[in-house]
Structures are given as C-alpha cells and as structure tokens.
NUZALO-167424 format. One record per residue (C-alpha): y, x, z. Coordinates in pm, whole numbers, padded with zeros to 5 digits, always signed. Layout:
YXZ ...
This chain:
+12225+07264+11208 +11879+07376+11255 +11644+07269+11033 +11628+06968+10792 +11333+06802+10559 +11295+06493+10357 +11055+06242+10409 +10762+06140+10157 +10763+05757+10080 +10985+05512+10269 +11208+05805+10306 +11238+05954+09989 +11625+05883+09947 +11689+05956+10306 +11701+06327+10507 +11643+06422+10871 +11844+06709+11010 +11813+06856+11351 +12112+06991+11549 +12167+07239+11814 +12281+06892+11995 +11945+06796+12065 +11975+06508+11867 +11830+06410+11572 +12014+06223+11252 +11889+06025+10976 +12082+06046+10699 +12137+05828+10344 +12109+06090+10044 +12253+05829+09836 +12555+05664+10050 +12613+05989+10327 +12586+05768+10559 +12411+05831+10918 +12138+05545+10922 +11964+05666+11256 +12061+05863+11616 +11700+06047+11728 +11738+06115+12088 +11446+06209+12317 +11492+06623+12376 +11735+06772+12624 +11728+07152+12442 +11781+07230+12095 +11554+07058+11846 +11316+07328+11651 +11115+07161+11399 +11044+06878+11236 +10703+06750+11058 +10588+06464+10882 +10270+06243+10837 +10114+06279+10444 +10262+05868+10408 +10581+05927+10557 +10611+05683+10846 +10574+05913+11117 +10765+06252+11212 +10693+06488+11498 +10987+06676+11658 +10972+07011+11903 +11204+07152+12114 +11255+07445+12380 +11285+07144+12593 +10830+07248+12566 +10800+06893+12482 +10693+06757+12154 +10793+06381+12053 +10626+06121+11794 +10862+05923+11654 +10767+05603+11428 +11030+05631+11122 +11021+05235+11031 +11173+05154+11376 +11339+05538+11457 +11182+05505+11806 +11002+05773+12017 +10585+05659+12018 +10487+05945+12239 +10606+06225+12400 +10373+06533+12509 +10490+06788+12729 +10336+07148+12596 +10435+07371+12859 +10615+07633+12610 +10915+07638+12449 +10801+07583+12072 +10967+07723+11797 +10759+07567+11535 +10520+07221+11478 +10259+07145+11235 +10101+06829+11162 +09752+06819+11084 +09545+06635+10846 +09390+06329+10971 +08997+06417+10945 +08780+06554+11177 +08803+06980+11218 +08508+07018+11510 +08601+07425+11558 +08951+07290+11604 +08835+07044+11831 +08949+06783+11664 +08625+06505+11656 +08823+06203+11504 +09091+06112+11253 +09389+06048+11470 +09686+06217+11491 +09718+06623+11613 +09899+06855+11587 +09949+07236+11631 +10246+07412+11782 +10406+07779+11811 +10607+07881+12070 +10686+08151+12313 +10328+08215+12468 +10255+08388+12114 +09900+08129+12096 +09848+07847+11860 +09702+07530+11966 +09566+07228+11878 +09724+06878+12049 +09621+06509+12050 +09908+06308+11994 +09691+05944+12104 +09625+06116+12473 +09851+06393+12485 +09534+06667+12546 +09550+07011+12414 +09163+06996+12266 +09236+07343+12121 +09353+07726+12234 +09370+08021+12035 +09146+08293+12255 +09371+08554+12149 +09525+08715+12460 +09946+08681+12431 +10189+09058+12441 +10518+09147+12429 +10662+09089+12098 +10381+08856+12051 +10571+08528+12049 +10594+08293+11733 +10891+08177+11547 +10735+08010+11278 +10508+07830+11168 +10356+07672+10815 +10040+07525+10665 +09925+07553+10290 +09736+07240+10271 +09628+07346+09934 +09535+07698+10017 +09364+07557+10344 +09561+07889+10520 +09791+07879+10848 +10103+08121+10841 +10266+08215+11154 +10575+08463+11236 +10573+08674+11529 +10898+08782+11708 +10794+09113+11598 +10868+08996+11207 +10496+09022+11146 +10271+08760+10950 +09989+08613+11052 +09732+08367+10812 +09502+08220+10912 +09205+08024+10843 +09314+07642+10860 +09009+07480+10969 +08913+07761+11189 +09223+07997+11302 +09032+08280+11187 +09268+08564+11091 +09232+08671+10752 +09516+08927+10718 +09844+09051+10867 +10130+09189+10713 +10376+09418+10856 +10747+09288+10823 +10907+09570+10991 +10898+09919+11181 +11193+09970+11334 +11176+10299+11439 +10878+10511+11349 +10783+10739+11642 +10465+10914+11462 +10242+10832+11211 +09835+10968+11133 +09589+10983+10839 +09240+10802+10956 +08906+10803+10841 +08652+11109+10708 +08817+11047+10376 +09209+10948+10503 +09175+10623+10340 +09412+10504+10632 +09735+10520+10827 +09786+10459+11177 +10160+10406+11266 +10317+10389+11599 +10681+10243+11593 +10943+10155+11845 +10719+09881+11970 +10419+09854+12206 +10206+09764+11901 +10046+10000+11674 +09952+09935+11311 +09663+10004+11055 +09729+10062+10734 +09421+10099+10386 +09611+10282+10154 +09460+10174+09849 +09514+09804+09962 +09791+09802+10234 +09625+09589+10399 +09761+09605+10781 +09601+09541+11117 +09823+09505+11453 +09641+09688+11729 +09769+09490+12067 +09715+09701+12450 +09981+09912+12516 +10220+09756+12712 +10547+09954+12654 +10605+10209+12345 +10340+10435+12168 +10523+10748+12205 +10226+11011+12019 +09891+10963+11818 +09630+11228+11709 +09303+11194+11590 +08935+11317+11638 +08802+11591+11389 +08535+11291+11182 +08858+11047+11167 +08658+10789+11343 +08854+10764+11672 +09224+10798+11729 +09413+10845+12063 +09737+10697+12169 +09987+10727+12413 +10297+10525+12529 +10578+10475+12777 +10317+10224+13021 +10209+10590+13140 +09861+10536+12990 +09637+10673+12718 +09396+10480+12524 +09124+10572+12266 +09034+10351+11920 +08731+10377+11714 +08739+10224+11326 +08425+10087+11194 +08317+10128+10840 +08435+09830+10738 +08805+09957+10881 +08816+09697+11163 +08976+09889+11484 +08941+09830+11820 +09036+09970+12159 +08709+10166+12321 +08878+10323+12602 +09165+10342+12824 +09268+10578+13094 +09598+10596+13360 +09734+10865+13573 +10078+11008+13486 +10358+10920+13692 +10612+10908+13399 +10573+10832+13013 +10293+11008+12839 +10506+11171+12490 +10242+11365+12365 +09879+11391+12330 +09636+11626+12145 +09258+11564+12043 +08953+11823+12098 +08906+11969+11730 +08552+12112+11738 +08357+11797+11885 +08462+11468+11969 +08448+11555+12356 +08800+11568+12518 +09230+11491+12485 +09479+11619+12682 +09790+11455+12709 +10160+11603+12835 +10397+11372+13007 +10771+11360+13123 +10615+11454+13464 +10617+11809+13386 +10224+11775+13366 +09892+11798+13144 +09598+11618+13186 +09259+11673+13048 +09026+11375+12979 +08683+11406+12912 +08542+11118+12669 +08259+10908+12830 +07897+10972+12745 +07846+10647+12640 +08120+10663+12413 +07968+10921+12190 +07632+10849+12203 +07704+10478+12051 +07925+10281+11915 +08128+10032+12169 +08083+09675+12088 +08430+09513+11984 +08453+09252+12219 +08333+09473+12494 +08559+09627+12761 +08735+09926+12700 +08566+10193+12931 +08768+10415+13168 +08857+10748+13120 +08934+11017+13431 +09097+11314+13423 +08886+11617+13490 +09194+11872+13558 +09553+11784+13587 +09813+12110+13598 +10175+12116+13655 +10281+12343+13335 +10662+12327+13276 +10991+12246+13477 +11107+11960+13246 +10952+11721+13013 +10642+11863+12819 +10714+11763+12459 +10387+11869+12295 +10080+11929+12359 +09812+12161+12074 +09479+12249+12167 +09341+12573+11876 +09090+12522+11667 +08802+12655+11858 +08881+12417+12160 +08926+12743+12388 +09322+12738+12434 +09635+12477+12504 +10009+12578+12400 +10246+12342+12528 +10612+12289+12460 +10899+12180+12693 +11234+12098+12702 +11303+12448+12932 +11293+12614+12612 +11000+12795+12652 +10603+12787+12470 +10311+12841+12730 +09936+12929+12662 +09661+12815+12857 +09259+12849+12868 +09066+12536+12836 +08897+12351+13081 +09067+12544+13342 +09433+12545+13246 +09488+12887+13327 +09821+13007+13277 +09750+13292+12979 +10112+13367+12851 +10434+13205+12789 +10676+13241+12477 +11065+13272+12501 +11279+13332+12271 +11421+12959+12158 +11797+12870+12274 +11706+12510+12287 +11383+12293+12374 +11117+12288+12217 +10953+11964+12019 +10650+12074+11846 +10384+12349+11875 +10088+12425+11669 +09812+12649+11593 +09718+12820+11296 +09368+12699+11146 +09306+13061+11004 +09505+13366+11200 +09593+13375+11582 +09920+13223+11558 +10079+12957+11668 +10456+12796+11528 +10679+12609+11791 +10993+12409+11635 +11318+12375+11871 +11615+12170+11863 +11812+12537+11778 +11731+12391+11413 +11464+12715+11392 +11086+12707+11339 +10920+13022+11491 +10561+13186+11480 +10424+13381+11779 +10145+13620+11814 +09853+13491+12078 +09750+13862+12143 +10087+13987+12253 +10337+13676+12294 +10599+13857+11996 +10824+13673+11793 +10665+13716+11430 +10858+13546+11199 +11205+13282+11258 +11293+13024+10994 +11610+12951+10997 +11728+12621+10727 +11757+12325+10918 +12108+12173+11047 +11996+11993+11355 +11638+11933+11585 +11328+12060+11379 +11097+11812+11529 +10768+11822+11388 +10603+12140+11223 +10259+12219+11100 +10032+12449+10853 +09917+12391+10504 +09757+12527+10244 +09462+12729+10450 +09763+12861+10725 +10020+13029+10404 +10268+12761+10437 +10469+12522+10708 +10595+12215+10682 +10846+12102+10898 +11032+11840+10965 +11380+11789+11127 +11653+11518+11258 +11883+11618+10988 +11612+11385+10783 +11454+11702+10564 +11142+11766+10507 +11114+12140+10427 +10813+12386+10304 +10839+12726+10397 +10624+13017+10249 +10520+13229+10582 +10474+13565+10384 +10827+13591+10270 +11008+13335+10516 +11148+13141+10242 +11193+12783+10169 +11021+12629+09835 +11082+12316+09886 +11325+12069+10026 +11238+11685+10058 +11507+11452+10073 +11421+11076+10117 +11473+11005+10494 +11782+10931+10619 +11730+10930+10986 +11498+11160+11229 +11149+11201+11115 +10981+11176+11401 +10605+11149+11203 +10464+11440+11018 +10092+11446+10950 +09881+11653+10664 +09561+11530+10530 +09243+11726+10576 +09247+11844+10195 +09586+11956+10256 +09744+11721+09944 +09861+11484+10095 +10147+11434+10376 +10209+11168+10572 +10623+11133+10723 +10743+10842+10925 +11130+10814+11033 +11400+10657+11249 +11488+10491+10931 +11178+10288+10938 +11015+10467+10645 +10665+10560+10628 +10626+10784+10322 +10322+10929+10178 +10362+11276+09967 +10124+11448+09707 +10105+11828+09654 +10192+11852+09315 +10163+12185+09283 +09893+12272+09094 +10015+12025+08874 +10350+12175+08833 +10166+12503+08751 +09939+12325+08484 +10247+12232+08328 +10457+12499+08323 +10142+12698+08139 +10133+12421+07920 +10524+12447+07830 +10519+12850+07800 +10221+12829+07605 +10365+12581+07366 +10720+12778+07342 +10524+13055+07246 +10361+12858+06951 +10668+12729+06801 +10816+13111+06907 +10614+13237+06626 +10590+12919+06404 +11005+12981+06367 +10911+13295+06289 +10730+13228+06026 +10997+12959+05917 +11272+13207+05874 +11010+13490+05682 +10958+13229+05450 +11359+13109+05450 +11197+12741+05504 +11569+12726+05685 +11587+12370+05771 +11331+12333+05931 +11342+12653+06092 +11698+12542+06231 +11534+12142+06380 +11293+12379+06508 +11490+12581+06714 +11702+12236+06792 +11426+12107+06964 +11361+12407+07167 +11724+12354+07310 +11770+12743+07352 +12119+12816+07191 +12059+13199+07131 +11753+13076+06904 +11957+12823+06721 +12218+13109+06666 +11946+13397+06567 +11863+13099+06321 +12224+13079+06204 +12260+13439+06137 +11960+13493+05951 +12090+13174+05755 +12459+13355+05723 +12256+13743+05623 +12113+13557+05299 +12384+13626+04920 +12462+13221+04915 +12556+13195+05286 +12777+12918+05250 +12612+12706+05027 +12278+12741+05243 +12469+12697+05561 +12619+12352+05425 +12272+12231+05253 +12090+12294+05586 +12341+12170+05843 +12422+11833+05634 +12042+11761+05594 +11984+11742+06009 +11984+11410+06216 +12253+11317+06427 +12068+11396+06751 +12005+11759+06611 +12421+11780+06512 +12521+11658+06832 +12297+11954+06974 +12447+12170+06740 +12799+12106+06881 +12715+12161+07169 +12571+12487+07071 +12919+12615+06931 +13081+12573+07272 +12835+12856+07405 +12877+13052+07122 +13268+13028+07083 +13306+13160+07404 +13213+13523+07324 +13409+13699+07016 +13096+13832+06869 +12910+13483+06837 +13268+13298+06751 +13236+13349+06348 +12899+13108+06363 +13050+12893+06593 +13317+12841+06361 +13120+12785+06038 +12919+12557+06192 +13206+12346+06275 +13418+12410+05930 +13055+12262+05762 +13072+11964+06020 +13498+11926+06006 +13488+11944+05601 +13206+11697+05520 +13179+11459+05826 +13428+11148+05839 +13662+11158+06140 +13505+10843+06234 +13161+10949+06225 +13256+11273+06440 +13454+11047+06734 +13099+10821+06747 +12907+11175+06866 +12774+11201+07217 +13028+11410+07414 +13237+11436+07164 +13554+11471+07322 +13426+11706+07593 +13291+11976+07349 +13616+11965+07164 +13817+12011+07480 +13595+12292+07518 +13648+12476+07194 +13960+12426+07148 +14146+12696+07379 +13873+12921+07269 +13956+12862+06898 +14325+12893+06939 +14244+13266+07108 +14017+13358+06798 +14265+13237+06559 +14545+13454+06766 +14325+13724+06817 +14230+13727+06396 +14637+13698+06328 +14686+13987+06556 +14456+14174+06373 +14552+14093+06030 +14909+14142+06113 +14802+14513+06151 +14611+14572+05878 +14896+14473+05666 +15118+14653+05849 +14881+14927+05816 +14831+14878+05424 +15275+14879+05421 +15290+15227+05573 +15038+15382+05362 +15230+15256+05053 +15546+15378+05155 +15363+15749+05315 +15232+15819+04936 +15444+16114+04799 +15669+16102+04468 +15510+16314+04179 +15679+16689+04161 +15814+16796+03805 +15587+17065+03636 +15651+17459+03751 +15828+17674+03408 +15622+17887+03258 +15681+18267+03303 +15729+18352+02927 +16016+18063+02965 +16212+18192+03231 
C-alpha cells in the first residue's frame, strides 16, 4: 500500500487506498467492504487529493499522468498527461491566484515529481498555466508534497531530504531546512563577524547556515561533489571546489542572501583543494588530482561592485598553471603576506613556491605517509603539514628543517591549523579526535571527543574562540574556547578555598568544632577533615566532644565522613581516627539507618580487611607488652637476709 486518505462529506465513512497495483480501492470503514475498483494508471499510484466538498479526487502516478476522478460515479473525468513521473499532487483552492496563473475558479492543481519544479495545471483543458523558474539539479527532485491551507504555505521534499516552503499564492521561497548531510567534506565560518556557516557535504549542493537562527540556504551549481571551501579575508566571498573539475566564487549580501558571482574550469581531474588570497580579495589557487595548481585572478568587475543576483556568473581564467607534485595535490595554503604557496601531496612530501610565478623555492620531506593538510603560521615563518603517519609536523621556511613532530593521533591527521596568535594547533584526525597541542612544549591540552567518523572540516574563527568541525558522521559542530573561562574559575575556586582555609582556622582557635568539622566536609579534602578530627581528639573530653560533634552533622556530611575513614584506615598512623569515627557512628546509629547510607556497602568492604590488620597488628602488640610486663615480674630479685654485725661474730 502506498498511500491512503479519507474523504470529506459523502465519503466520510469510506477510505481510498492506493496500491503498488496501480489500482485504486474504495473501501467501507464501517462494513470492510471494497465498494469501488479505480483503474486508469499503468505505474504505481503516488498520491491522492481531494476537492474541499468531497466529490472529486485527483490521483498521480509515475505513469506522468494525473487523473480526475468524480467520487459519486467512481469514474475517471479527465486525464492529463504531465510529462514527469510525479511523486506528489496538490489540489488547489478554487479562486483565482493571477501569479499562479490561475484567472478563474475551476479546478487546478499542482504536482511534484522528478524534474525537481512545481507547477500549476488546469484540470478543465489539461494546460500547465504555471512553471516554477527555478532551474532543476541533481538531487533536486521532489518526493513530497503538502499545502497548509491555513498557513497559506507550500511544503515540498527534495530527494536530497531537504524542505522547501513556500509562499502558496506565489511559490516564493520563504525558508529551507536542511534534513541531512551525509558526509561532511569541509565546513567555513562566513561573514566579517562569522555570523555564518558554509557546509559542503557529500552532495553537489552546498549549504548556508545563520548561527544565531539556523536558518539554511541550498546553494545549487556544482554539478558533482564540493570537495574544499575557503574564504576571502572580509568574509564576503567564499570559493568552492568540486569533483565537476570546476571552481566557483559566492558573494553574501548583508542581508545573508548568497549567490554564485563567478565560475571558472580548467583541471583535467577533480579540484580537492583550494586556497583564497589573504591580504586583498584579488586571487585563489586551487590543487587538483592532476598533479597541478592553478592560479586565478578575480575579475575587475568583481571587486569594484557588487554582481547583481540574477546576473551571470562571470568567468574566471587562470593566469599560471604549474605541474607541482607526482600524485594528487591534497592542499593547497597561500602565507599571510600573499608572497608564497606550500602544497601537500600524496608523494609524501611539502613544497614551497613564490607567488605569481610558482617558482619552485624548497620542498619538505620527512613524512612516511601523504600528506593532507598544510598551513602557515599567521605570526613566525613556519608552516605545519599533517600526514596520514598520524603526525602533525612544523617546518622552518628559511632552511626546510623539521622543527617540532607531534605525535598523538591513531590514524590520518587530516586537517591542522594555528590558534591563539600562532602558540597552539589544532588538528584534526580520522580516528574522529579533535586535539590541541601547545607548540612550545609539544604537548597535548586538550582532547575532543564527539565525532565518531573522519573529520574532514576544521575551521577557526577570526577571534580565534570559536571552531568550526564537520565529519563523516554527518556532524557539524561548533566549539567555544573556554579557556579564559576555565581560568576565571579556577581563581575563583582557589581564592574561595583560601577563605574558608583560614575561616576553619579560626573555627578550631575558637573550638567552634562542629562547624569547623561541616566546614571541612564541604571542602571534600580528607586530610582537612582529619586535621579537624585530631584537634577534636587533642582536647581533655575527647570522647564526649567527638560524639556531640559527629551526631549533630547531616546525613550527607556522615556519609562523607565514611568515606573519609576508608582513606584514613589505610595508613596505621591515621587508623585510631578512622576508628573512632566509626565506633561514634557503630554505637549510636541504628543498623537500619547505617544500610540506607550512600555506598554503604562499598566503604565497609573497604575497611574491613584494613580493620582486621589493625586489630591483629594492636593484639600483636599487646601480646608483648604483657609478655614483657611477665618477665620483668619474674626478673625482680628475692630480698637478701641482713649481713651480722662484727661485734656478733
């Protein structure tokens, strides 16, 4: 079964399904029985729609013909061949829509189908009196279809699981959504102020993203995958490059409309990688699969004004093409001061070249695998390369050395770049980490875990918060630097231990012990809650303070407690608080009550061996000491009888 509606009036206890059959049925809601046998198509029926009073349906098929059907007598009025397999059919309100060119009240309708337009039928004549001027593309082609009568909006699928509303009475397009990205090949921060995302996925469409708003755009011209993007130094205009062996150039508007201002073709194999001028808005280059690089100079009248959108895309030509590598060129980076190109290939090496010229200047070896990404430093003469040997290196421009190697990724490190003024990298690898890597003392800070496929994307804002990563998985995330934020508050913690530092103590000078003891609780640092505990065990009525004060605390600050004693039993010198604590807690708190504790059962798994070893150990030792006490009993000498006295003897 297809699809399936119920009618309105004189069909509100009956259904009509479609079938894959081509047939349609009629069916009795109430008795299951099949009242009526539709046929008129000879392909699978796609849709069904019905007039507001119920008498009349409209079927379509891939058969690209469209039948009327009057539901009193279940017979076929009119049939209108469309010329398209349709997918989806919508009947129209009867009343005049002139900029649908619809001039009377009869019966029209609108269909979807394969050619990825809509338009606007008479169902009297059989004329298409409307076409959607909207040029059709691969992945283009509907597969639904839906009006909101009360809205007044038109909503149409794409094969591409995009949505598309529209304007009702005009087909304007209000707004697209994005339904999916499949695979996300690279992904860039637009605008002076990076209020948008440009995304190129497995797909010959590229997509515009607002941040605040999400609000998406669908950029149709390509005509096989975008492969790269990179963008001009005001954020304005964005390049792009794809599989169709061509390069094209967009300019956004203020009001973040974006169209296609220039195109240019010349590669003999797929452009994968394409780098923007980053001084003025004045030339690309672009690195192909064809072992070459191209540089394209941008039109005059492209920077001197502003292209009108419906205008034709002018034509770009390459001023100097040069043959750099032996295999695929992988990426392309010009430096900041427009002078020099490094490329990357997959014959493992780096290369440096002079600008406009492309002279040959140096080459880089030292990488066991090919190479993905390469990039220059925006403050010292250095430039990073990331290989699929899982290592990210830097290189000297003077001499060609091997600076630094970071070594932390398991698999391809695909994308790499600078941040934070040229101290830091952040890479990004097929293992589906994103790693940050401090260059002074080649170690890793940070690891970020939330891909789980390639990530092919990695872009950094111009403020250097903000990162932009985009995935096999489909994910486009968007990152914050929080690290002046951590910092704030860690300050904010080590100033505030140091506060209640000396407000305990103060507690314990004045013996204010309970509160000293919640105190020290709540600072969850067992060697203060046991430095509280001794002073509390140093003071003539030990026991009778150590009962008052442990009996008075919450359950949340006892359950802390015992937990507390497991630390401390473990070392024989800490054991005797350990143990008071839990005599106080064993001799006054009902079994009951101790079982209902949080972790109960671990921590006494945990002291228990310990306690049995004290308890053996203390045995041991009295043992002795009365062993000790027996021998010095039984060493005392007998008294001696009195010596005679001379005069007696």
């Amino acid at each position: 079964m297809l699809c399936g509606t119920t009618g309105h009036t004189t069909f509100e206890a009956h259904q009509a399904l479609c079938t894959a059959d081509s047939a349609i049925r009629v069916w009795s809601l109430e008795t299951r029985l099949c009242l009526a046998l539709l046929t008129s198509h000879y392909s699978a029926v796609t849709s069904l729609a019905f007039s507001a009073d119920g008498h009349t349906m409209l079927s379509s098929g891939r058969d690209k013909i469209c039948t009327v059907w009057d539901l009193r007598s279940c017979q076929a009025t009119r049939t209108v061949p469309v010329f398209e397999s349709v997918e989806a059919v919508v009947l129209l309100p009867e009343e005049p829509v002139p900029a649908l060119g619809v001039k009377n009240s009869g019966l029209h309708f609108l269909t979807a189908g394969d050619q990825g337009i809509l338009r606007v039928w008479e169902a009297t004549s059989g004329q298409c009196v409307y076409t959607q001027p909207q040029p059709p593309g691969p992945g283009r082609e509907l597969t639904h279809c839906s009006l909101a009568r009360g809205a007044g909006l038109l909503l149409s699928v794409t094969a591409d699981h995009n949505l598309l509303l529209y304007e009702a009475r005009s087909l304007q397009l209000r707004k697209q959504f994005a339904g999916y990205n499949e695979e996300v090949l690279d992904v860039r921060f637009l605008g002076p102020k990076d209020s948008h995302v440009v995304v190129a996925s497995n797909s010959p469409c590229l997509k515009v993203f607002e941040l605040q708003t999400l609000a998406c755009q669908i950029l149709h011209g390509h005509t096989d995958t975008v492969l790269a993007l990179d963008v001009f130094r005001k954020g304005w205009l964005f390049a792009s490059c794809a599989k169709d062996q061509s390069v094209r150039i967009w300019r956004m508007n203020k009001a973040g409309q974006v169209d296609c201002v220039a195109q240019g073709s010349g590669h003999t194999h797929s452009v994968g990688t394409i780098s923007c001028s980053r001084l003025k808005d004045s030339f690309l280059v672009t690195g192909s699969q064809d072992c070459t690089v191209k540089l394209w100079p941008l039109p005059e009248a492209l920077l001197s004004q502003s292209t009108d959108a419906g205008g034709s895309p002018a034509l770009l030509q390459a001023q100097t093409t040069q043959r750099c590598h032996d295999k695929d060129i992988n990426s392309v980076a010009i430096s900041p001061n427009d002078k020099l190109l490094a490329t990357g290939s997959q014959d493992r090496t780096a290369k440096l070249w002079s600008l406009p010229q492309c002279r040959l200047l140096g080459v880089f070896s030292g990488h066991r695998r090919g190479l993905w990404c390469v990039q220059f430093s925006p403050m010292d003469q250095v430039l990073a390369t990331a290989s699929a040997d899982g290592t990210v290196k830097l290189w000297a421009l003077q001499d060609f050395s091997c600076l630094k190697t970071f070594e932390g990724h398991d698999a391809s490190v695909l994308k790499v770049a600078f941040v934070n003024r040229g101290t830091q990298l952040l890479s990004s690898g097929s293992d589906g980490l994103v790693k940050l890597w401090t260059i002074k003392n080649n170690e890793c800070v940070r690891t970020l875990d939330a891909h789980e496929d390639k990530v092919w994307g990695l872009h950094c804002s111009r403020l250097d918060d903000h990162a932009l990563t985009g995935g096999g998985d489909s994910r486009v995330i968007l990152w914050k630097d929080v690290t002046e934020a951590e910092q704030a508050e860690e300050q904010a913690k080590r100033e505030e231990q140091l506060v209640k530092q000396q407000e305990l103590d103060n507690l314990l000078h004045e013996r204010r012990y309970l509160r000293a003891l919640g105190l020290a609780i709540s600072l969850d640092r067992p060697h203060t809650v046991l430095t509280v505990i001794q002073a509390i065990r140093r003071d003539p009525e030990a026991c009778e303070k150590l009962e008052a004060t442990v009996l008075r605390l919450r359950r949340d600050q006892k359950e802390a407690l015992l937990r507390f004693c497991v630390t401390w039993n473990t070392n024989s010198r800490h054991c005797h608080e350990a143990q008071a604590v839990l005599g106080v807690l064993l001799r006054h708190e009902a079994p009951e009550e101790l079982l209902a504790y949080e972790g109960v059962r671990a921590v006494l798994e945990a002291l228990l061996p310990y306690t049995e070893r004290h308890f053996q150990r203390l045995s041991r030792t009295l043992q002795a000491a009365t062993f000790l006490d027996f021998l010095w009993h039984h060493m005392k000498l007998p008294s001696l009888p009195a010596a005679p006295r001379p005069s007696e003897t």
